[in-house]
Each structure stands twice: as C-alpha cells, then as structure tokens.
C-alpha atoms as one frame of an Amber mdcrd trajectory, in Angstrom:
protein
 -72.154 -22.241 -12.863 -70.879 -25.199 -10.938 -72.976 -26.161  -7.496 -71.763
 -23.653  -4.535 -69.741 -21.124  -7.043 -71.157 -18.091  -8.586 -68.836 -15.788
 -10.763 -68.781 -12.386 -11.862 -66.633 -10.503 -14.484 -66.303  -6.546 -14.271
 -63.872  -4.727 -15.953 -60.261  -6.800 -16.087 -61.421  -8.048 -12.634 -63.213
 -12.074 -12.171 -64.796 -12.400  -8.823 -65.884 -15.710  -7.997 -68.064 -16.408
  -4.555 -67.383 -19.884  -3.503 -70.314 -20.633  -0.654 -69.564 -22.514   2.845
 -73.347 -22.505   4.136 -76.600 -20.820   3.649 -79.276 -21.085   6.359 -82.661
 -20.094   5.018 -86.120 -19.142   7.469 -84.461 -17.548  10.424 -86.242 -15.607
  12.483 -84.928 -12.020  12.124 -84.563 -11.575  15.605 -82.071 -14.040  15.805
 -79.957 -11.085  13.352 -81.772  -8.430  13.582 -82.854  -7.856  17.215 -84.859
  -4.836  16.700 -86.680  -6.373  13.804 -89.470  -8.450  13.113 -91.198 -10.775
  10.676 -93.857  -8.291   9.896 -91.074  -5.802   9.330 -89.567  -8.196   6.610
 -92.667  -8.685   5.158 -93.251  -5.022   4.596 -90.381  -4.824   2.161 -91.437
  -7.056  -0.641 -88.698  -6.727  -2.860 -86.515  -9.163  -0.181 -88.496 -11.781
  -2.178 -87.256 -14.384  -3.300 -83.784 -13.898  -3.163 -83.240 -12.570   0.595
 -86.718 -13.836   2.561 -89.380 -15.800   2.802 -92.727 -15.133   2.297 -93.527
 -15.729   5.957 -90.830 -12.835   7.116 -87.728 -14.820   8.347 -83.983 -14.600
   6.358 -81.518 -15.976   4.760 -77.651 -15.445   5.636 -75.328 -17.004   3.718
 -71.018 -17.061   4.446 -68.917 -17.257   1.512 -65.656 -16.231   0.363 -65.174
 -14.106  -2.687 -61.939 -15.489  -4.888 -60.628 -11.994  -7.207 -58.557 -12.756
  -9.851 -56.726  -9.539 -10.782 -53.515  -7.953 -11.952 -52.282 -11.820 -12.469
 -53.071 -12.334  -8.802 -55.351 -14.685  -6.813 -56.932 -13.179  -3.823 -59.012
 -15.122  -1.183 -61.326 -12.425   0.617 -62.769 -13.837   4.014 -62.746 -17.299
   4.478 -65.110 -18.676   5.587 -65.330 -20.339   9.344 -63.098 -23.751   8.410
 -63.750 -27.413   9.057 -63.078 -28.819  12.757 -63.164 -25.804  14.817 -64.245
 -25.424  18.097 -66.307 -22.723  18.092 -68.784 -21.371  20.789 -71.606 -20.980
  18.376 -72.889 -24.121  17.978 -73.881 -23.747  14.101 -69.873 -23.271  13.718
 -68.527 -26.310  16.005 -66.541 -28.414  14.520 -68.217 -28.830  11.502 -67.697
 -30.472   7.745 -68.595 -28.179   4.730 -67.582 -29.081   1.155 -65.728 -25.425
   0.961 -62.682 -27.229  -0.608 -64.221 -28.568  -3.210 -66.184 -26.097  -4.495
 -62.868 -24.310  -4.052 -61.329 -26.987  -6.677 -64.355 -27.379  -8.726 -64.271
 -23.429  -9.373 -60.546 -24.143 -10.875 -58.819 -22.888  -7.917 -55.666 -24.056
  -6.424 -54.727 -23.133  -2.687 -51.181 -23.360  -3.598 -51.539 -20.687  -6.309
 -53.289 -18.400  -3.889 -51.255 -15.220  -3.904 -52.830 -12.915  -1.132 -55.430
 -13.539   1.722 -57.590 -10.483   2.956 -59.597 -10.267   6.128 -62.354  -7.869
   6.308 -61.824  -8.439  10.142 -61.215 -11.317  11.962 -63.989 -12.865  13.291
 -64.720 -17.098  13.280 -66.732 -16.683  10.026 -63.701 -14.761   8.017 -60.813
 -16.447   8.557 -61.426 -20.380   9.395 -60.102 -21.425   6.074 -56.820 -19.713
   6.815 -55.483 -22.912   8.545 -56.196 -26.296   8.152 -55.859 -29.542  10.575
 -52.832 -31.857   9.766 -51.732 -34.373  12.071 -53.650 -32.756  14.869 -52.055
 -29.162  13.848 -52.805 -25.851  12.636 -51.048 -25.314   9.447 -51.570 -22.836
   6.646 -54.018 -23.663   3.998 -52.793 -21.375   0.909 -49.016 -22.069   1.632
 -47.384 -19.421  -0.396 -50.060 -16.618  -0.317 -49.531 -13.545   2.222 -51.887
 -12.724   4.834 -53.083  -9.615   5.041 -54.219  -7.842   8.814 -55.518  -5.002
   9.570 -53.239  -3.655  12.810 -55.991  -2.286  14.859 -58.000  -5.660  14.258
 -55.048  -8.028  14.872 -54.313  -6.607  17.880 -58.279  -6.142  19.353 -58.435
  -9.920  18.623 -55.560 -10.275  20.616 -56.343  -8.143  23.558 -60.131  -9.765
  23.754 -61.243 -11.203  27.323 -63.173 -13.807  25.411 -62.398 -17.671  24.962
 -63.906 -18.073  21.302 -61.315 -14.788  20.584 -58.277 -16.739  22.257 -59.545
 -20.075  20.186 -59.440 -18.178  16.668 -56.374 -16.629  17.074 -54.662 -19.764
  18.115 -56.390 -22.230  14.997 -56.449 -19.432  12.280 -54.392 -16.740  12.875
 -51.725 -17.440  15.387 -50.252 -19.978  12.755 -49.731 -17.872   9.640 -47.892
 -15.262  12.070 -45.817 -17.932  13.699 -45.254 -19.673   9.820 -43.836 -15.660
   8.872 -46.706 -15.079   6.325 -48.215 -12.436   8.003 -48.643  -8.893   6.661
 -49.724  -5.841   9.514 -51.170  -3.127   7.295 -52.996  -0.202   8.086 -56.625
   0.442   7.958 -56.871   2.027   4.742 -54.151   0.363   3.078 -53.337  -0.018
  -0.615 -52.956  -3.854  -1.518 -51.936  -3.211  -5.010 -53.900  -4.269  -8.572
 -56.503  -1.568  -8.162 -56.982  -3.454  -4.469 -57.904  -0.805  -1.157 -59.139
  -0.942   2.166 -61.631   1.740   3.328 -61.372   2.103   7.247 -65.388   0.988
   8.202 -65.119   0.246  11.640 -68.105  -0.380  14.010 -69.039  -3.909  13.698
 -65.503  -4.151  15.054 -62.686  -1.914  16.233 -60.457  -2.127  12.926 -62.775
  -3.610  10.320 -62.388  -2.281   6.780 -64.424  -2.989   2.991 -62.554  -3.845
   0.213 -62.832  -1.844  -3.125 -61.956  -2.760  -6.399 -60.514  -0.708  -9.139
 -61.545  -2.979 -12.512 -60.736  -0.465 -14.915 -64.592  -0.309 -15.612 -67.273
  -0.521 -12.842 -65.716  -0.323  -9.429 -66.113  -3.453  -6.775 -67.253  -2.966
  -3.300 -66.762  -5.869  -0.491 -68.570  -4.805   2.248 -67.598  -7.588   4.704
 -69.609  -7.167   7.753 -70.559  -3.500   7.192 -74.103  -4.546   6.430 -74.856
  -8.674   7.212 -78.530  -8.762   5.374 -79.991  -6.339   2.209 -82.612  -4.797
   4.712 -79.771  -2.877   6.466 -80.226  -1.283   3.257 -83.556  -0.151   3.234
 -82.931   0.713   7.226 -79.177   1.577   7.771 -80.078   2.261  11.631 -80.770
  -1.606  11.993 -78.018  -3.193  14.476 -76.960  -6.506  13.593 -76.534  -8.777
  16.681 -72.650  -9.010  17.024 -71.875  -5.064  16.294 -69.467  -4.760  18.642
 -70.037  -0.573  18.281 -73.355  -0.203  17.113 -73.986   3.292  16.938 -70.434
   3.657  15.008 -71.371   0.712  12.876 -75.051   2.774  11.632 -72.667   6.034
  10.882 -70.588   4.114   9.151 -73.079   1.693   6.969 -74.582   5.012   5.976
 -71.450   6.647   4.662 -71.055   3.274   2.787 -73.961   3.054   1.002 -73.906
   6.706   0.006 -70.674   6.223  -1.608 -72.030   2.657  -3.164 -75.547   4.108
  -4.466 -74.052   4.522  -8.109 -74.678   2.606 -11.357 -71.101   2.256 -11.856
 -70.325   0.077  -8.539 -71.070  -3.565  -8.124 -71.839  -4.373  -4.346 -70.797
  -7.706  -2.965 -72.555  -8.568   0.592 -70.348 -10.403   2.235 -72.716 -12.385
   4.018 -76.145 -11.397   1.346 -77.868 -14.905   0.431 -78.325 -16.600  -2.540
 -77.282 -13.724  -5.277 -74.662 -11.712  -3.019 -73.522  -9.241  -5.814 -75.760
  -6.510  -6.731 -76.237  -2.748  -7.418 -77.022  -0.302  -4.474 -79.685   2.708
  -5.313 -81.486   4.920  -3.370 -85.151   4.436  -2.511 -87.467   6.690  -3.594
 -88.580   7.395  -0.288 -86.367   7.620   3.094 -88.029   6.495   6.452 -88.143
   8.695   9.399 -84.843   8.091  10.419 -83.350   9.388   7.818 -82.125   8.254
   3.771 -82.614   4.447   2.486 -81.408   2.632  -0.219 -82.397  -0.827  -1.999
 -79.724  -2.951  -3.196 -80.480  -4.916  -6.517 -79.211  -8.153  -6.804 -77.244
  -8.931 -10.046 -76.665 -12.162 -11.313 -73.889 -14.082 -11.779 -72.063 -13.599
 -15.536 -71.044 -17.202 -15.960
C-alpha cells in the first residue's frame, strides 16, 4: 500500500482511493451542527478509525480511481491545487494528489471517464489544472460526466465560490467539448449507475457498481462522516436540502445494509470502504445502522 493510496478488489472491479487531505480532531460542530463531543463519545465503535477519544472527527477528501470493463474512471476529484476558494482550508493550496495519483500506477492521459457525484469545490478541483496562467483539462482524453440538474444549479447559483468553480473546473472541459449532460439516474456503462440521491444538493447522485460479485456503493456526499450512520437524521453543515437529504440517506442505507455491498464514504477517514449493517437497536427517531470499515486488499 503506497503512502496516500488504499486499494480494493471486488469482483472484476479494482477501486483504488487516492487521498488529497485528512484533517483529524475537529470539533463536530464544525460538521455536524446539531452534534456534540459527548455525542461522539457515546458511540465507541467511531474509535480509532473515525474519532478521537476526546469526541472530535476526522474527514478525509479523496478520489476513488475504478478500474473496470478495461476502463479507468476518476470518481470526485478532489478540490485541486491553486484555487481560490472561499473556505480558507481550500485556498489556493498544494497537496501531493498527483503523485500519489502516479505512485498508484495511474496515468491522467489514460483516464477514460470522469464522474461527479455533484459539483461542489471538493469534487471536481482536479478536473482542470493551471498552465500558463490557464484552466486546462487534467485527464485530456477522458469524458466528463454531469449530472443535468447539477450542472445547471451550479450555474444558476447567486454565489461567488459557485461562479469561481464553474469557471476553474468545469467551465473548461465544456468549452474544450469533453463534456457529457446525463441524467440523474443514468447508466455509464461496465456495470457503472447513478442513483438520483439528491438533498445535499439539487441533482446529486451515488454511484453503484455492478462487479459481478459484491456490488459497490459511492455514496459521495449522501452521508460526509460514519455517525450519519448510526443517526441518519444528523444534517451535515452544507446540505443544501436538509430534510430531503435525511429521507434520502435513509433510503440509502436501507438499500446498502447487506453483506453483499461494499460501501465507499466518499469523504469517511482513514479506512473509507466498509460494510453497512443495521444496529441492533434504532434510536427514537427511527432505524440506525453501523457501517464497518473494511480494509484495504492490497
């Protein structure tokens, strides 16, 4: 397992997590405004993987590579070097995501399809890349795949850090023709399909996975943290629907809870692929499930 890269092999399917960033000890408010350290601490099995022992998180964002069907596919990536970005922890910054991108035998030019869970900063930074003070394409002869209703939300946003991703990461693929509209619940091809999960925003969708043995869910930003798990009505802090995004995480994580799916968290730190089951006991507000990290193959 080379530093940053953690792989996983299911079926005919190799899915590969190549990390930008992990911040450790945040306070769950910061995520989770409802929530609080004592909270965290209540649900022990969040050690060591997901907490600390003093109640604050982890969040890590990645993108998962799947190799499939003889195709390379890029899911999410990532927020991207040198872009101005309202949140500070994003602004213009240097991560070694290329790198690890090469160091997990990866080549952007043999990069056949980029998917977008949805299209905010932290999914779709490594789209582009900066050469002589432009926005260019990073995986030159890959399509990009959007999801209509999310393409054109982004667009239609009254919001500065909106306008700035669409013109850095999104607004050149379009303009460079490698742009694909699909719908919500599209079929990709290789055993690839979107499942409409909207909430966190207007047109996001999760990714599954037909290996020809277990099946693969990427949730994207369906659930950010495993405690959504254990308490489905927990907002995260950027939901742009919240009370769609809780219907919606629950209907995902009753169709996850089986033996036979492997659950990558998009944004779930240090082991983000795992197996969803129910809890033994719901809480008042309804079912819960605990998700049980798995670790990486090779």
């Amino acid at each position: 397992m080379t530093d940053g890269v953690q792989r996983w092999r299911v079926g005919g399917v190799t899915l590969t997590s190549v990390l930008e960033a992990q911040t450790d000890h945040l306070p769950p408010e910061l995520l989770l405004p409802s929530v609080t350290t004592e909270d965290i601490k209540q649900e022990r099995w969040l050690l060591p993987h997901f907490a600390d022992p003093d109640g604050n998180l982890s969040l890590r964002v990645q993108a998962l590579v799947i190799e499939t069907g003889g195709r390379t596919v890029v899911v999410d990536p990532c927020v991207g070097n040198g872009k101005t970005r309202a949140q500070f922890f994003w602004n213009d910054q240097q991560w070694p995501f290329m790198e690890r991108f090469a160091a997990a035998g990866f080549d952007p030019d043999r990069v056949d399809l980029v998917v977008h869970t949805h299209l905010h900063g932290d999914h779709v930074g490594w789209a582009t890349h900066q050469v002589d003070g432009r926005w260019v394409p990073t995986f030159t002869n890959a399509r990009y795949v959007y999801v209509e209703p999310e393409l054109d939300w982004l667009r239609n946003r009254d919001d500065e850090d909106a306008d700035l991703i669409y013109a850095d990461s999104v607004g050149p693929i379009v303009e460079a023709g490698l742009a694909d509209v699909v719908a919500q619940d599209a079929d990709l091809g290789d055993g690839l399909r979107f499942q409409p999960t909207a909430g966190h925003t207007p047109g996001h969708a999760s990714l599954w996975v037909d290996s020809g043995a277990d099946a693969v869910l990427v949730t994207g930003d369906v659930m950010h943290h495993p405690y959504q798990c254990a308490h489905p009505t927990v907002a995260f802090v950027s939901d742009d629907r919240p009370e769609e995004a809780i219907v919606t995480r629950q209907k995902v994580l009753e169709a996850a809870a089986r033996p036979d799916v492997l659950v990558f968290g998009t944004h779930f730190p240090t082991l983000s692929g795992g197996r969803v089951r129910p809890a033994e006991n719901g809480t008042a507000a309804g079912p819960a499930w605990l998700f049980d990290p798995e670790p990486p193959h090779a």
